[in-house]
C-alpha positions as CSV (number, residue, x, y, z in Angstrom):
1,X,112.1,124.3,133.3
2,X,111.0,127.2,131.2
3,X,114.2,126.1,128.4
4,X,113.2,122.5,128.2
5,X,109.2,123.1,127.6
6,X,111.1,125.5,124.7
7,X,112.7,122.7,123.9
8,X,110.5,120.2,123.8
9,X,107.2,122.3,121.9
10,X,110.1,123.4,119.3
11,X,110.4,119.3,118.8
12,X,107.1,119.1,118.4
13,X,106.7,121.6,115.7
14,X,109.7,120.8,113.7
15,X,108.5,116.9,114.0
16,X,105.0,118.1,113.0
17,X,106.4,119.7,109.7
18,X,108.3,117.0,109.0
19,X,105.3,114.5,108.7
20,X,103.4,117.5,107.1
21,X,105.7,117.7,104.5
22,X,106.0,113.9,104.0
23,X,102.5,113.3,103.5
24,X,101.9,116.2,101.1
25,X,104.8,114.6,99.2
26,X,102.7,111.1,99.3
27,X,99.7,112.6,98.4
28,X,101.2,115.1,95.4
29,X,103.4,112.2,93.9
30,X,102.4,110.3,90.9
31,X,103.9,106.9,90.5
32,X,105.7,105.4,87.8
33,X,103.2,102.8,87.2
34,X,100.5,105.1,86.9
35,X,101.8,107.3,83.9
36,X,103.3,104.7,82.1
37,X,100.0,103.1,82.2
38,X,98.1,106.2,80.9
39,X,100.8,106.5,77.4
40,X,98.9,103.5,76.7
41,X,102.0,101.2,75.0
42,X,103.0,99.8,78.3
43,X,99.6,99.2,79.7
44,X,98.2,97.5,76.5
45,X,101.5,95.4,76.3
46,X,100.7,94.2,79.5
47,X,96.5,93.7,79.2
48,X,97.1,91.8,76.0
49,X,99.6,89.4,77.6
50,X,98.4,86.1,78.7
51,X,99.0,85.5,82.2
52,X,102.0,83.4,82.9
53,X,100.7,81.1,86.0
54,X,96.8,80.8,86.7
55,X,96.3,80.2,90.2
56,X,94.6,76.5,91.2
57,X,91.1,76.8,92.5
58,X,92.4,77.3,96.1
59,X,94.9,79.7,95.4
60,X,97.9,79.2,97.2
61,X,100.6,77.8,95.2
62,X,101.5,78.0,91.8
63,X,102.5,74.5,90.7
64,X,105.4,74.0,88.0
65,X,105.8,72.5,85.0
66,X,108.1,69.5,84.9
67,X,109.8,69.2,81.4
């Protein structure tokens, strides 16, 4: 009985760690997005461009263009 509450609070610690360590990684971690953005060529590129599909008024689809 003694082995498997061992057992079973070692689990727990290691599993503990784990998600410790994965959400200090989450919170640490910059995204691409984020420091392209702040160079400032990408994220002007993409303000100045004009938005390729403007939603209709009740938002759901994005209707085509027949040529």
């Amino acid at each position: 009985m003694k082995f498997e509450t061992l057992l079973l609070r070692s689990l727990f610690v290691a599993c503990l760690l784990v998600c410790g360590l994965i959400l200090g990684a989450m919170i640490n971690s910059r995204s691409t997005a984020v420091s392209l953005a702040s160079h400032g060529s990408f994220g002007t590129l993409l303000l100045a461009a004009p938005a390729s599909c403007t939603l209709p008024p009740d938002g759901v689809v994005c209707p085509r263009r027949e040529s």
